[in-house]
C-alpha positions in Angstrom: 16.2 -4.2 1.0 16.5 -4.3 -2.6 16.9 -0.9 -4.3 14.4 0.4 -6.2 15.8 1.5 -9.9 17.2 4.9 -10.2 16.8 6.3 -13.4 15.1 10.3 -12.6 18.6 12.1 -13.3 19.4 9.3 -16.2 16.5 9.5 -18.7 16.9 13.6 -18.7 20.3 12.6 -20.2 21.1 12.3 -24.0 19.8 8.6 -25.5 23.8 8.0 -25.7 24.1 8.7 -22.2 27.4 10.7 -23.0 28.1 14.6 -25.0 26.8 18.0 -22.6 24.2 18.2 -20.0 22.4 19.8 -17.5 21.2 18.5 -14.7 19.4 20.0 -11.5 18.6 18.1 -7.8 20.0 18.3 -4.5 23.6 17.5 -2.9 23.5 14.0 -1.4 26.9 14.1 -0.5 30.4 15.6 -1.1 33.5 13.4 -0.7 37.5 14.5 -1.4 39.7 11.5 -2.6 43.5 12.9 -3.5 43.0 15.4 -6.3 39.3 14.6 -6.6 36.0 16.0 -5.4 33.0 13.5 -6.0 29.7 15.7 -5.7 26.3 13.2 -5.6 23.0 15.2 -6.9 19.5 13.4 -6.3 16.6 14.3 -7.5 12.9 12.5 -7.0 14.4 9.2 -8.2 17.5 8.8 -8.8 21.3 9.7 -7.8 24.1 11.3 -10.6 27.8 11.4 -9.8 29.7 14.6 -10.4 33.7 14.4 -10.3 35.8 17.2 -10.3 39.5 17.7 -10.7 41.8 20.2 -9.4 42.0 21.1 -13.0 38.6 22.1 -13.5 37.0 25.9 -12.2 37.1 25.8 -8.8 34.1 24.3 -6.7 31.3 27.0 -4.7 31.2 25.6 -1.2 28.5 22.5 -1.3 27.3 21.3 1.7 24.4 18.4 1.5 20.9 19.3 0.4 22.1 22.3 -1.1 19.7 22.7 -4.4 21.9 22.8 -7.3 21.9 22.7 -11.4 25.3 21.2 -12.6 26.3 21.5 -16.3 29.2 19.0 -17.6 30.0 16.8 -20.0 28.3 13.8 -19.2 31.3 10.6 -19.4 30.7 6.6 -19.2 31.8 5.7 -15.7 31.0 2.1 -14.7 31.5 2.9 -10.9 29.5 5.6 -10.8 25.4 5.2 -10.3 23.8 4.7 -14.3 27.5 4.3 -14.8 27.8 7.7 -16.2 29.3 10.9 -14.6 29.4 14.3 -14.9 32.7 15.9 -15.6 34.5 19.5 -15.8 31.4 20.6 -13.2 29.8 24.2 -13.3 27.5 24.3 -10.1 24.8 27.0 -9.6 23.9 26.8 -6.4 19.6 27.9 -6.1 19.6 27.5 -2.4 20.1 26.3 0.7 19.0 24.9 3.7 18.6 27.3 6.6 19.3 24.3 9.4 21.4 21.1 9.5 20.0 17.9 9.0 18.5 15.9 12.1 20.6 13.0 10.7 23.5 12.3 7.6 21.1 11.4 4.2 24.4 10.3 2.7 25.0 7.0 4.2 23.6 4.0 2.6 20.6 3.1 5.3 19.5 5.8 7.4 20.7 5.5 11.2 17.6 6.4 13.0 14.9 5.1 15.2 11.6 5.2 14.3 10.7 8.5 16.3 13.3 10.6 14.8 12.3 9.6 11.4 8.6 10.4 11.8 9.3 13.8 13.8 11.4 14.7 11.0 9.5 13.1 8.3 10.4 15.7 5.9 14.0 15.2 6.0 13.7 11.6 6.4 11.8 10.5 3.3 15.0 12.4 0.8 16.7 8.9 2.3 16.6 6.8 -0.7 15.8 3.8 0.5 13.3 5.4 2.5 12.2 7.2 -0.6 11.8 3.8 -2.5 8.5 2.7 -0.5 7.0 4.9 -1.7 8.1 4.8 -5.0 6.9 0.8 -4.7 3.9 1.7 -3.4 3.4 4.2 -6.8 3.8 1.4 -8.7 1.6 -1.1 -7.0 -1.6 1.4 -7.2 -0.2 2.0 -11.4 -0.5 -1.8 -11.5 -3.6 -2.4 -9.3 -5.8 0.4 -12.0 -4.2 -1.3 -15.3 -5.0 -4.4 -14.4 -8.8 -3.8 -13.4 -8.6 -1.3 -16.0 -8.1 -4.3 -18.3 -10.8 -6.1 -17.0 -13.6 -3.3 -17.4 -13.6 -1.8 -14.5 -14.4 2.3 -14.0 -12.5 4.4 -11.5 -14.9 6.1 -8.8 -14.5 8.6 -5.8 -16.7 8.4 -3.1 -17.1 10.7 -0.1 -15.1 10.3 3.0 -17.9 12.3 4.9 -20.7 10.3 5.8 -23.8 10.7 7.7 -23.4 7.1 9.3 -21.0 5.0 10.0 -19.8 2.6 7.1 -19.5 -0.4 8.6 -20.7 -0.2 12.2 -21.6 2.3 14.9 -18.0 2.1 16.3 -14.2 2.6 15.8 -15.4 5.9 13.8 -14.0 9.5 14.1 -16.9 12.2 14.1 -16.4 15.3 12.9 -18.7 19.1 13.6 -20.5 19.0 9.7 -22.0 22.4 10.3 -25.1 21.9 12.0 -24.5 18.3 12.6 -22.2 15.6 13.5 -20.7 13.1 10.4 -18.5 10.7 10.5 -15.4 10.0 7.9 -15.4 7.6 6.0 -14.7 3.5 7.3 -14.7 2.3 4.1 -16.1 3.5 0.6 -18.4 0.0 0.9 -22.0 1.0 0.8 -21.3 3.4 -2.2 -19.1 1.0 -3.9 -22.2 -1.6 -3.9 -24.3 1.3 -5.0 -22.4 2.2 -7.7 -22.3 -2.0 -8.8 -25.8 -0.9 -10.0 -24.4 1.9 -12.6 -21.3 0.5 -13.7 -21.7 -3.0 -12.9 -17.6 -2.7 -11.9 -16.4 -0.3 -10.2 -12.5 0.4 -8.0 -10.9 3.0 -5.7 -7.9 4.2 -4.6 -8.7 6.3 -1.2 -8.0 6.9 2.1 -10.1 5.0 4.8 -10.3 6.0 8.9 -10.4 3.6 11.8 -11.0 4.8 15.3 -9.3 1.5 16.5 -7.5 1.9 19.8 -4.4 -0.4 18.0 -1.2 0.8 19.0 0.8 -1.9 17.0 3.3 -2.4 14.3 0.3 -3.4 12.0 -2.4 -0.6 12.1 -2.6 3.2 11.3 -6.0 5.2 12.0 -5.3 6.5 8.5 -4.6 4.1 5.6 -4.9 4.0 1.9 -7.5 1.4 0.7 -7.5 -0.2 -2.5 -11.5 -1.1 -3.3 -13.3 -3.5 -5.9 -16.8 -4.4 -6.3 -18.3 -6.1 -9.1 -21.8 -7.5 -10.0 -22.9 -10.6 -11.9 -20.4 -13.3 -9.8 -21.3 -16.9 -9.1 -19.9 -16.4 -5.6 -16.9 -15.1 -3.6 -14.5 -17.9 -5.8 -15.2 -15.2 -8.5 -14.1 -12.0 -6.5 -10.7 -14.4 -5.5 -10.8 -15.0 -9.2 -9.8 -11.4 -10.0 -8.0 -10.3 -6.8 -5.3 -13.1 -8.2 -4.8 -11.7 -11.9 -4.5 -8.4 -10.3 -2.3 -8.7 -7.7 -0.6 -10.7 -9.9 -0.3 -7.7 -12.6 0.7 -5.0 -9.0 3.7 -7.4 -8.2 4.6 -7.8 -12.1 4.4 -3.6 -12.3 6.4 -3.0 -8.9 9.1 -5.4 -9.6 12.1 -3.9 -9.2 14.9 -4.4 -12.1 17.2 -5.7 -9.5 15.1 -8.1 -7.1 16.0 -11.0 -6.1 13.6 -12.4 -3.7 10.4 -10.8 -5.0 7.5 -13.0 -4.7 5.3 -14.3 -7.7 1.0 -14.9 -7.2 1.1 -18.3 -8.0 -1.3 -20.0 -10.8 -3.5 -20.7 -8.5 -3.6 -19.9 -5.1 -3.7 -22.4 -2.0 -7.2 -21.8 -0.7 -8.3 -23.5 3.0 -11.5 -23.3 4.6 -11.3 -21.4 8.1 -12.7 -24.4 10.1 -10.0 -26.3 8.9 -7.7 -23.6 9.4 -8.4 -23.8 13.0 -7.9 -27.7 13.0 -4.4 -26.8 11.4 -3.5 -24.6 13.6 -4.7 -26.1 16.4 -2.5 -29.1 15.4 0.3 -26.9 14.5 0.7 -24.7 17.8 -0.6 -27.9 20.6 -3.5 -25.7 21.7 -6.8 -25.6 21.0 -8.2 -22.7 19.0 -10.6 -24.5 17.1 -13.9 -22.6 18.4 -11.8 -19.2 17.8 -14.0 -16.9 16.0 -11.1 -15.5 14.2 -7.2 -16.2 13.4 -5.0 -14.1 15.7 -1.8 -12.8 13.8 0.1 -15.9 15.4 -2.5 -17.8 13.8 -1.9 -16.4 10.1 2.2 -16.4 10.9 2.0 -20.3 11.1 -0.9 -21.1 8.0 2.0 -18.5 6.2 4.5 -20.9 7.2 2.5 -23.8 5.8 1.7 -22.6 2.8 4.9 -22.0 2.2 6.0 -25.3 3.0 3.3 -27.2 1.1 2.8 -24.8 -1.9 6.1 -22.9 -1.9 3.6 -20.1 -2.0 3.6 -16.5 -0.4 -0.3 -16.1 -0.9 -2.8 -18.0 1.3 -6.5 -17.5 0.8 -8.7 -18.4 4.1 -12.4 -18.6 3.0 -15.8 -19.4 5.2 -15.2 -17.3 8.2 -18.0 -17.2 10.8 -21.3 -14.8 10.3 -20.6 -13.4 13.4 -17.0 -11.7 12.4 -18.0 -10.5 9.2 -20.6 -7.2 8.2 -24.3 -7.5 8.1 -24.0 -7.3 4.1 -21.7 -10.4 4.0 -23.5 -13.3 2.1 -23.8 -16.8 4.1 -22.5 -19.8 3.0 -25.5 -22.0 0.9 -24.2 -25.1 2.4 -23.1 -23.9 6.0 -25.1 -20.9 7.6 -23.3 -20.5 10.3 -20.4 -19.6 7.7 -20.1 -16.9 5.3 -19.0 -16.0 1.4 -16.1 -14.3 2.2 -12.3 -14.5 2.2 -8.9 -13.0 3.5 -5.9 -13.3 1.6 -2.8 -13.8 3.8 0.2 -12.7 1.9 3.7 -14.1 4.2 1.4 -15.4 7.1 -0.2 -11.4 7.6 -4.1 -10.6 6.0 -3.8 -8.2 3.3 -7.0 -8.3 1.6 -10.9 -9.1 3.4 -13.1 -9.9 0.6 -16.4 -11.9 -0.3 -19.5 -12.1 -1.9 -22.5 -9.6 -0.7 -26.1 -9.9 0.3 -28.0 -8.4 -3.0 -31.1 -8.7 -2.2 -33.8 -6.1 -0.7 -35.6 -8.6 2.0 -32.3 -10.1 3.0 -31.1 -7.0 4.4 -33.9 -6.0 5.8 -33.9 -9.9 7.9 -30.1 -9.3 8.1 -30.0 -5.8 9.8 -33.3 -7.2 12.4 -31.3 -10.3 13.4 -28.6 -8.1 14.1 -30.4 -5.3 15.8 -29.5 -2.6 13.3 -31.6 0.1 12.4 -32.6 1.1 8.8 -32.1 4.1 9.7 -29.2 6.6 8.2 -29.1 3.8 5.7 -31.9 4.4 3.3 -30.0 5.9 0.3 -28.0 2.6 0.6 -31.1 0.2 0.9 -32.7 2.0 -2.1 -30.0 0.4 -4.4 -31.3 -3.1 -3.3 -34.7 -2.3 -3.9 -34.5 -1.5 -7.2 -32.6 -4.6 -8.0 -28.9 -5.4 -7.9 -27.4 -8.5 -9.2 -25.4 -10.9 -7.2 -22.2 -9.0 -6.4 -19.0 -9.1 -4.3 -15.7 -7.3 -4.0 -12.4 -6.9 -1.4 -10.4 -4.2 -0.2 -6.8 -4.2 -0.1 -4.5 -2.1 2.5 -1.8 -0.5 0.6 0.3 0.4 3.5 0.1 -3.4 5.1 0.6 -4.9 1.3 4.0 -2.1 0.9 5.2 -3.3 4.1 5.3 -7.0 3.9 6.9 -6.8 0.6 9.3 -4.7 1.5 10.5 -6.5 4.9 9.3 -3.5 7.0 9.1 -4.1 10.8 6.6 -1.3 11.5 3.7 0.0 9.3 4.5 3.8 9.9 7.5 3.3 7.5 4.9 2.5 4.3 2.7 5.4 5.3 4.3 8.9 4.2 2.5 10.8 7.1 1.4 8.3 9.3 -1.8 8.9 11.8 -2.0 6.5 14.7 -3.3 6.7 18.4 -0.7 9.3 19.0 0.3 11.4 15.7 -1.1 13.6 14.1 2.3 15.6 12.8 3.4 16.8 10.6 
């Protein structure tokens, strides 16, 4: 895994990077070599190396996550990290921890399973590379507001309490509301359609819940969903329009200075139909999947692979999935009913993004909701919106956590999710 730059502890320093300083973070590790102590301090980004002679006053005790303030005389060093050190030390030691670590920090990967990391999440995410998901992550939701920022778009929070389920009546958590029973939040999607009809384009950044009973390496019952809906589109090719310049502007922001394999949202992106999708992979794997009402992730694994192949492109959008898989609000196909408006984008043969272009108007949701044998009911502050006219509109959510995770190479979700909640966690 590439490292993410480092560059906390350096841009507290002098613009000459050399002359007196004072620095404060926490003892990554201590290492003796002849007549020389080498003290690493970390703080939220970055790492600084602190060599002391014999010569110098002598050195506290230090043991590793020790919280210190070091002052010196800050040195060029082009072994050390920022190739700058700290020299002739003073340490003032603020505290201390009260246990030992679960595991060492001061290695360069962390050497533990999965378990151990999440049961000691707290000690776990000081782990620089650890530490740099997240950091990524940052980065991707800075680049994911600029660039719809760019384009007109206003920020909005939604509630994650509803009286109804979001998106259907299962695969929800309910919660005691005081007198009544709520649910939290699926999605922000009704109110993000709602709000189409104030702003006209609207984004989140939020966190979404899904009573799924998934115990995989791709699901959390807690993720972070990045939202977009926007009025006055032609049709879903509109919504893919934008999701490509600003996924495009998330990977630019993210980059790391050091990368060497860090993908790039081509010009434009491969787009197949999912009929032919199936054909493909029907071809591809020797079995029949071709009246499949939906790709399985062995499915999106191989149209990854030929993407790649034919385009030399990470991204893959699929477009026209069936009626029946997507929500009542999903807008069908002109040409081909039994299809709809929508898309996923598949991003290293995994779906990252759902999108698509939405029902806008009243009477279609009304015969939309009857052929499906939904109720109006519970969903009359959302109707409203449609009855007093909303223009043609679409949007697409993206899931940080499954977005962080392909980038980065991670083999399990949990590790892009600080605190993850999942069929059986719910600590810390």
């Amino acid at each position: 895994m590439t490292p993410y730059p480092s560059d906390a502890l350096s841009v507290q320093l002098p613009a000459l990077k050399s002359g007196p300083v004072s620095v404060a973070g926490w003892i990554h590790r201590v290492r003796r070599i002849g007549g020389l102590t080498f003290v690493v301090i970390r703080d939220g980004l970055g790492l600084m190396q602190v060599r002391h002679s014999d010569a110098d006053a002598p050195l506290p005790r230090l043991e590793p996550e020790m919280a210190v303030r070091v002052s010196g005389v800050l040195v060029q060093e082009s072994r050390a990290p920022d190739g700058v050190e700290i020299r002739e030390p003073a340490f003032d030691v603020l505290s201390e921890p009260e246990s030992p670590l679960p595991f060492h920090l001061g290695a360069p990967t962390l050497e533990a399973g999965l378990d151990l990391r999440l049961n000691h999440r707290t000690a776990s995410l000081r782990h620089p590379s650890i530490r740099q998901v997240f950091q990524i992550e940052a980065a991707l939701a800075e680049g994911f507001r600029s660039g719809l920022a760019a384009r007109h778009f206003t920020e909005v929070w939604t509630p994650k309490l509803l009286g109804c389920a979001s998106e259907s009546g299962a695969n929800v958590f309910s919660v005691q509301y005081f007198d009544r029973e709520a649910f939290l939040a699926q999605s922000p999607q009704f109110y993000k359609q709602m709000l189409v009809g104030v702003f006209g384009r609207v984004y989140e950044i939020g966190p979404v819940f899904r009573a799924e009973p998934h115990d995989t390496v791709r699901h959390l019952s807690q993720y972070t969903s990045m939202d977009v809906e926007m009025g006055f589109i032609d049709d879903h090719h509109t919504v893919m329009a934008v999701l490509r310049d600003v996924m495009d502007v998330m990977l630019q922001t993210a980059r790391p200075e050091s990368a060497l394999d860090w993908p790039k949202v081509p010009d434009a992106i491969p787009v197949v139909h999912f009929a032919d999708a199936l054909e493909m992979v029907s071809e591809g794997l020797g079995e029949d999947v071709r009246h499949e009402p939906d790709l399985a992730p062995a499915h999106e694994q191989w149209l990854g692979a030929w993407a790649k192949s034919q385009y030399g492109s990470d991204f893959l959008f699929v477009e026209g999935y069936p009626m029946q898989k997507r929500p009542f609000y999903t807008a069908p196909d002109p040409a081909r009913a039994l299809y709809s408006n929508s898309f996923d984008l598949l991003f290293r043969g995994q779906e990252i993004v759902t999108g698509g272009q939405r029902l806008h108007r009243y009477q279609d949701y009304l015969e939309a909701l009857q052929e499906r044998g939904m109720s109006t009911a519970g969903l009359e502050g959302y109707l409203e919106a449609f009855r007093l006219g909303m223009p043609p509109h679409g949007g697409f959510a993206i899931g940080l956590e499954r977005l962080a995770s392909r980038l980065m190479g991670l083999a399990n979700i949990r590790d892009a999710a600080l605190f993850p909640r999942d069929l059986k966690r719910l600590e810390p």
